[in-house]
C-alpha positions in Angstrom: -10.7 104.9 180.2 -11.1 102.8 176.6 -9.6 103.6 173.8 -10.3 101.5 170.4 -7.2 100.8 168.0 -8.0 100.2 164.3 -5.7 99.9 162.0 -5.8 101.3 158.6 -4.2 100.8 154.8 -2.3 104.2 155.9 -1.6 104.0 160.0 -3.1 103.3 163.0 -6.1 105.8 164.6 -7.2 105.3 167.7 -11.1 106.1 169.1 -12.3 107.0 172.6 -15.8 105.3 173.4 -18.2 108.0 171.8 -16.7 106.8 168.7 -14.7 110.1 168.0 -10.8 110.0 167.1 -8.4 110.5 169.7 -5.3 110.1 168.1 -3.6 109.1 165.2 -0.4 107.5 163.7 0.5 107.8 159.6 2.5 106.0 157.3 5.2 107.2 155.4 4.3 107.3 151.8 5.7 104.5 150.8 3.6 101.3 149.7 6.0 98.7 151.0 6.6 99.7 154.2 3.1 100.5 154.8 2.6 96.9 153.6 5.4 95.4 155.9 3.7 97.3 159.1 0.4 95.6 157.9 1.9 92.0 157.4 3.8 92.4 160.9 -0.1 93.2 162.2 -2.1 90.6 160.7 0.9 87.9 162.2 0.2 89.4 165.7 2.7 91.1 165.7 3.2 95.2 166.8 3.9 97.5 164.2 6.2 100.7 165.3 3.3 102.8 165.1 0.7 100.7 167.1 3.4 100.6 170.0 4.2 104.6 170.1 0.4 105.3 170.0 -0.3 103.1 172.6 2.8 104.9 174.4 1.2 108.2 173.7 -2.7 107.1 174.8 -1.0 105.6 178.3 0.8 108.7 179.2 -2.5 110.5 178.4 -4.7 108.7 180.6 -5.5 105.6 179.0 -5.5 102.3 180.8 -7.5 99.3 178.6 -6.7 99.0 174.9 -9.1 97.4 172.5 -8.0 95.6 169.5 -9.4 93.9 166.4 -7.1 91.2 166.4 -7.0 88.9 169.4 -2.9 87.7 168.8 -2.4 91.6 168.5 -4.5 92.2 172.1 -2.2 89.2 173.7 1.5 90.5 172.5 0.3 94.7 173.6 -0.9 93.0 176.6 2.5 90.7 177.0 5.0 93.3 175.6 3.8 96.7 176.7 2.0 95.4 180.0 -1.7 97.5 179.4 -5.1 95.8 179.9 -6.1 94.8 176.3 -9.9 93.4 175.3 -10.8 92.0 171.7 -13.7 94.3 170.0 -16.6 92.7 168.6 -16.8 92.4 165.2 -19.7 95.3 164.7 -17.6 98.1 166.9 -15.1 97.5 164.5 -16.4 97.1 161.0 -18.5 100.4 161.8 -14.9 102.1 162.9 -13.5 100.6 159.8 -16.6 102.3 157.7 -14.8 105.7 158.7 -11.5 104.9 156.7 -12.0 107.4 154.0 -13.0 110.2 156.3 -10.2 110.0 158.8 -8.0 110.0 155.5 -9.3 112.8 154.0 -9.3 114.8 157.4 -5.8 114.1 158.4 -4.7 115.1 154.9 -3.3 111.7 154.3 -5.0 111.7 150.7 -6.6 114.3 149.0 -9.1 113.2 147.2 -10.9 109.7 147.1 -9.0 109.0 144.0 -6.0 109.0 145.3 -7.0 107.0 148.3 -8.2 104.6 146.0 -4.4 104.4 144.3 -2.6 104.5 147.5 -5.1 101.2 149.0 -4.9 99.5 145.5 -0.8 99.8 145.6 -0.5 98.5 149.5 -2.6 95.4 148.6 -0.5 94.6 145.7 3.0 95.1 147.7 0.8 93.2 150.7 -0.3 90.1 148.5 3.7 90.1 147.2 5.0 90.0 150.9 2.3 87.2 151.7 3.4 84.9 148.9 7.1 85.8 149.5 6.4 84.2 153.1 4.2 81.4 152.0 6.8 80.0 149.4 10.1 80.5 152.3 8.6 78.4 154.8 11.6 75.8 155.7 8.5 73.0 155.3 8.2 73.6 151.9 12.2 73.7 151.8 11.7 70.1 153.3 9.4 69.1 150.6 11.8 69.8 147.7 15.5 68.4 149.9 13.2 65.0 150.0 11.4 65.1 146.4 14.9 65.7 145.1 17.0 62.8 147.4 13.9 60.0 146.3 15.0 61.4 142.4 18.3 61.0 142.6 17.7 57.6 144.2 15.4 56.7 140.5 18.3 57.7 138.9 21.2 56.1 140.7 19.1 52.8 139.6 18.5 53.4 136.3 22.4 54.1 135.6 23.5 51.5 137.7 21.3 49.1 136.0 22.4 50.5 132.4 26.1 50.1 134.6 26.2 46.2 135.2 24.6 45.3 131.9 27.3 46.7 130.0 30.0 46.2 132.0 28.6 42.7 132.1 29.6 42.3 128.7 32.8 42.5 129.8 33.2 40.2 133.5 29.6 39.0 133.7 30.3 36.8 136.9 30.8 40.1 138.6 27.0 40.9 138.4 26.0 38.3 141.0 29.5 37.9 143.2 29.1 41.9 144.1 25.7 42.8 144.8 26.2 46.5 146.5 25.6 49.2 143.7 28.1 51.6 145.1 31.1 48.9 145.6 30.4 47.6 142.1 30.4 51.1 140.6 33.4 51.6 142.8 35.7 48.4 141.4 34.8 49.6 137.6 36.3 52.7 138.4 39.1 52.0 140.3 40.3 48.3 139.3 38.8 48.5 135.4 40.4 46.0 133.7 39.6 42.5 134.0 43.2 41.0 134.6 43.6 43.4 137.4 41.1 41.8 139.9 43.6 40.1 141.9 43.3 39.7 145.4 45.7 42.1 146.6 43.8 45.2 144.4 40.7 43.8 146.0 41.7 43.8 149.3 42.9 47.7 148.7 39.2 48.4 147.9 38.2 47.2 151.1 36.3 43.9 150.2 36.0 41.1 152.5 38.6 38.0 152.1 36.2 35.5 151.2 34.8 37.4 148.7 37.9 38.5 147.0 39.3 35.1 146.1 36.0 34.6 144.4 36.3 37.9 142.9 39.9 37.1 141.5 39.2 33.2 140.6 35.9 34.6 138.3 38.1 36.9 136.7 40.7 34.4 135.9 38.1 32.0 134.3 35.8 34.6 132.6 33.7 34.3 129.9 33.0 37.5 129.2 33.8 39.4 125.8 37.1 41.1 124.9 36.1 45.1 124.9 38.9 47.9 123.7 40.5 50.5 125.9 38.7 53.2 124.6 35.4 51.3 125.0 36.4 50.3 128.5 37.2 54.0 129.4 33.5 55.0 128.5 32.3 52.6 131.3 34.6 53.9 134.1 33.6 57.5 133.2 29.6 56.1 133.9 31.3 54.4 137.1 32.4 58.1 138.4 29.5 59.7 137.8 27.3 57.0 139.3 29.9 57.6 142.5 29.3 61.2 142.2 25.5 60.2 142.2 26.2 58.1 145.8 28.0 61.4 147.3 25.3 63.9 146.4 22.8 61.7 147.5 24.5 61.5 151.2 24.9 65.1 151.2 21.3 65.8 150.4 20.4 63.0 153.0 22.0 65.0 155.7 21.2 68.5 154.5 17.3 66.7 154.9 18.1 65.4 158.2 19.4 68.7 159.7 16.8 70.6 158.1 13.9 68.4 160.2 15.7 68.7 163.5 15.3 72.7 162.9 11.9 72.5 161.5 10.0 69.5 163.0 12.1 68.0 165.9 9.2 65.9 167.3 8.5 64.2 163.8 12.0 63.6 163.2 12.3 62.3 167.1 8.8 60.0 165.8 9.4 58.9 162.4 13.1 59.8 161.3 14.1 61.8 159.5 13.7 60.8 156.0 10.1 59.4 156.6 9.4 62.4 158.9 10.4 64.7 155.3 8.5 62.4 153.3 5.0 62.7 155.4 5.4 66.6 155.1 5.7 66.6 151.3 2.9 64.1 151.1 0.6 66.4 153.3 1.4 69.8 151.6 3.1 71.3 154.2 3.6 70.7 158.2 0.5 73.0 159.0 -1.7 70.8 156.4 0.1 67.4 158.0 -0.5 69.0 162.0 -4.0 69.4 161.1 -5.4 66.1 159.4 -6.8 63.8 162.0 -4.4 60.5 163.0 -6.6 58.3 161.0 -5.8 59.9 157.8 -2.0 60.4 158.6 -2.5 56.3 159.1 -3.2 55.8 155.7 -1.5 58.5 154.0 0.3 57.5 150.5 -2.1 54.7 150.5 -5.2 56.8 148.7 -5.7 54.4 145.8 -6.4 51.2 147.7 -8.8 53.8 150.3 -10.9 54.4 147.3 -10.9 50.9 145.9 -12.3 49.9 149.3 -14.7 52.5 149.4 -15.6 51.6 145.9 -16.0 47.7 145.9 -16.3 47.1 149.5 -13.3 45.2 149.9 -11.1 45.5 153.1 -9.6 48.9 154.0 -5.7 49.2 153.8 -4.5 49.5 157.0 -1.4 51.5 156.8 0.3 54.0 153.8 3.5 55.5 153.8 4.1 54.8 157.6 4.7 51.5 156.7 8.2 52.7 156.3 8.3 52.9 159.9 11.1 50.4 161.3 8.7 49.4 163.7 6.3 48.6 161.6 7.9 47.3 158.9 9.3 44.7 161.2 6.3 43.9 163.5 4.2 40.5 162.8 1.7 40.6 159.9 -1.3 40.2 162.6 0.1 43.4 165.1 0.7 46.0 161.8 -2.8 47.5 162.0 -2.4 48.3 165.8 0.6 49.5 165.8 0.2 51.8 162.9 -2.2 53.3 164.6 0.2 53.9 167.6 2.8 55.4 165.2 -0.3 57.9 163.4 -1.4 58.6 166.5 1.9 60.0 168.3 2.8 61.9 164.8 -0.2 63.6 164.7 0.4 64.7 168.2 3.9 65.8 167.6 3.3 67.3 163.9 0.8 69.8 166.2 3.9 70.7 168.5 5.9 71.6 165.9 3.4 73.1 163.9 1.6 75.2 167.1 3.9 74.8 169.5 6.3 77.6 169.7 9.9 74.8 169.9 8.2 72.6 172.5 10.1 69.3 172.5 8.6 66.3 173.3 9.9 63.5 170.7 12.0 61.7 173.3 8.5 61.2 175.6 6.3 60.7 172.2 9.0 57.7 171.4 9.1 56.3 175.0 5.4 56.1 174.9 5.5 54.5 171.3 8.0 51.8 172.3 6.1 51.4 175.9 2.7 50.6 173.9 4.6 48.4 171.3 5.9 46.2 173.8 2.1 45.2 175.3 0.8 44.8 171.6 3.7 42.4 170.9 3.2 40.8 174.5 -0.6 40.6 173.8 -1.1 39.1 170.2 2.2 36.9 170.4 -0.1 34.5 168.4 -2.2 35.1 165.1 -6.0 35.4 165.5 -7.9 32.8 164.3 -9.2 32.2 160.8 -13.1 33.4 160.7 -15.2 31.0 159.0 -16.7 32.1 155.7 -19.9 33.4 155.5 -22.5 30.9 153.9 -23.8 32.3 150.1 -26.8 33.8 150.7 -29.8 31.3 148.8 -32.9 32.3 147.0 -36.4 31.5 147.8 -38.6 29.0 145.7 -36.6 26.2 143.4 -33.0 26.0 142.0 -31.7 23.6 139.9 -28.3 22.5 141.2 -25.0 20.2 140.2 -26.1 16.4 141.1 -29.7 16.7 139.9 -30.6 18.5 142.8 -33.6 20.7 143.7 -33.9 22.9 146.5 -36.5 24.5 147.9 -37.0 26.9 151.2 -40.0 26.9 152.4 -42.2 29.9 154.2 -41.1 28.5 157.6 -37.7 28.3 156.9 -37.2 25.0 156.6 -35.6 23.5 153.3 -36.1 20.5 151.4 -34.2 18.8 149.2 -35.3 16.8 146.1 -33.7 14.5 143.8 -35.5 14.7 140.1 -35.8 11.3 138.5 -33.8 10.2 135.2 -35.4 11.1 131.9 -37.4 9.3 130.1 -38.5 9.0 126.5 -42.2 9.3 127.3 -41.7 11.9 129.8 -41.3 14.3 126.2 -43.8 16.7 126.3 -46.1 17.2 123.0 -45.4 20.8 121.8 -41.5 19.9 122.3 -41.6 17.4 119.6 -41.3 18.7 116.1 -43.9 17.6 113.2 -42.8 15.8 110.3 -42.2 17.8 107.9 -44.1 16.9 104.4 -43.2 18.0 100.8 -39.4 18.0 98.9 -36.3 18.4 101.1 -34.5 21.7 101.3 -31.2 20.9 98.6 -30.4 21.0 94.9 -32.0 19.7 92.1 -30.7 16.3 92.5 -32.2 15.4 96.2 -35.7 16.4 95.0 -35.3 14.3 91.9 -34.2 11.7 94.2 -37.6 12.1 96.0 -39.1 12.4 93.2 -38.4 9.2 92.3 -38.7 7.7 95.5 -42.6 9.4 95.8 -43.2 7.3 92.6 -41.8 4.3 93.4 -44.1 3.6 96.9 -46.7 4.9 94.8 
């Protein structure tokens, strides 16, 4: 026999084929756990009261089991080994259309008021439970570790920059004889003073021989300022908290790491760790960065230059943030396109394993693959393609003047013939562009009409 199961805001009721109710399991009246049986339902997932009416229908006589939800038919069928269908959606919206009734009847509510309070309460502690699981995904967790490591990384920068120009003031030929932010913040705060870059204190902060004797002949021979103890003090308390900077940044790096192998192992596996963290954040989410085709997880980050070509016509970009990709970063300026492809390609295949895939590990054959397909592109296009010849500007019909006194002129055939004009001549002036004497006084003051005045009388 069939036996329908539909769950309601207030249990589970179950319906033999004529459409009349069999059996029934309640909630307790209490809005949160009503709404933690529906959650576990809508993930799939079998509620405490779906699996002891199912236990109760099979010992009466019931062998297939019809659900709503198709995840919910596959773990009764998987867990409690009965034949399960999926209903269609009419049989069960017109089962549903019986919610109130079955209430009323079992004595669950009594009145429609109430029923109405009780549904309005589960849906409130229902969308609470939803957002509470939306906002813990570890992805999202993911999203913040690496938002937070690429801040601290601004901020290291901007101190150490703030760092070297006034400690500069100080021993400015240490600026360009120690270029490693953390070492330099490292000898402020541990050597300090000026006279006590030696080579023996240098050699205690782990710095390469060469290097120290610069260090220590520099320091001898400085031209830097003369600064006071307590001003001197200031700068090494910067220095430690720079330091602390460098430590909290390696923490958070491997707290990011470890937090990828458990969430995305086959994007880590593809594109490290950091870079893995970053392409998540970008994309929203891994669900939102599993489901975006490989083409747009090619050109992800790189949105602005996307549009510009859309815009102007101009050439596409041909990677985004992959290009932090050690393989790509290093490949030949010619190979980059094709191999970021490879790279978006074998992400978007291992985002979707992570994403649908229930722990299914395949980073080390997604990598193999990757470095298998590299190796022909780089055997392939050892050599730059050559330069395409620029397209010729296309000309209009009829004539057009051009540099050198030329005229051309394309005919209705196609074929174009050029003319050279002849040099001008004075007789070559055409009538209407030569302007009439003027007759009568001249424009002016009093004393250039006089002047014509008396020039009129004179001829006369």
């Amino acid at each position: 026999m069939k036996v329908y199961i539909i769950q309601f805001p207030f249990g589970v009721a179950a319906f033999n084929e004529n459409n009349q109710l069999v059996e029934k399991a309640l909630f307790p009246k209490k809005a949160m756990q009503a709404a933690k049986s529906l959650l576990r339902t809508e993930q799939g997932k079998l509620s405490d009261q779906i699996t002891s009416l199912i236990t109760l229908l099979k010992n009466g006589g019931y062998e297939t089991f019809v659900f709503a939800n198709a995840n919910l038919a596959q773990e009764a069928q998987r867990r409690l080994k009965v034949t399960s269908e999926v209903a269609k959606p009419a049989e069960s919206a017109a089962l549903n259309a019986r919610m109130s009734e079955i209430a009323l009847e079992s004595g669950f509510a009594a009145s429609q008021v109430e029923l109405d309070s009780w549904n309005r309460n589960v849906s409130m502690e229902l969308s609470k439970l939803r957002i509470k699981g939306a906002t813990g995904k570890r992805d999202l967790i993911v999203s913040q570790g690496i938002q937070t490591l690429d801040s601290l990384d601004q901020t290291v920068n901007l101190f150490m920059g703030r760092l070297r120009e006034w400690y500069g003031v100080y021993f400015p030929e240490l600026d360009r004889l120690i270029e490693k932010h953390e070492t330099y913040a490292r000898l402020v705060m541990n050597i300090g003073d000026r006279e006590n870059f030696t080579v023996e204190t240098l050699e205690a902060e782990n710095i390469p021989k060469e290097r120290t004797e610069l260090v220590a002949k520099a320091a001898e021979a400085s031209m830097g300022a003369d600064i006071a103890e307590s001003d001197l003090a200031q700068v090494q308390a910067l220095a430690k908290d720079v330091l602390a900077f460098y430590n909290l940044r390696k923490s958070m790096e491997d707290y990011v790491d470890r937090t990828m192998e458990e969430v995305a192992p086959n994007v880590r596996a593809v594109a490290g760790a950091l870079l893995g963290a970053r392409m998540i954040s970008m994309a929203g989410g891994l669900q939102n960065l599993a489901m975006r085709p490989a083409s747009t997880i090619q050109v992800l980050g790189a949105e602005k230059a996307l549009f510009r070509s859309l815009k102007t016509g101009a050439r596409p970009p041909k990677h985004g943030l992959i290009f932090q990709h050690t393989l790509l970063h290093d490949a030949k300026r010619w190979q980059r396109g094709k191999i970021a492809r490879v790279i978006a390609g074998k992400l978007a295949i291992a985002a979707r394993a992570d994403a649908f895939g229930e722990k299914h590990y395949i980073g080390d054959q997604l990598k193999e693959e990757i470095n298998k397909r590299i190796e022909e592109i780089r055997e392939k296009y050892k050599e730059p393609p050559p330069q395409k010849e620029a397209k010729p500007k296309p000309q209009r019909d009829g004539f057009s003047y051009r540099e050198g006194g030329e005229r051309r002129f394309e005919g209705s055939g196609g074929e174009q013939r050029t003319q050279r004009r002849e040099p001008f001549r004075e007789g070559d002036r055409r009538p209407f562009q030569q302007k009439p004497r003027r007759e009568g006084p001249p424009r002016g003051g009093k004393r250039k009409r006089k002047q014509w005045r008396d020039k009129r009388g004179r001829q006369s």
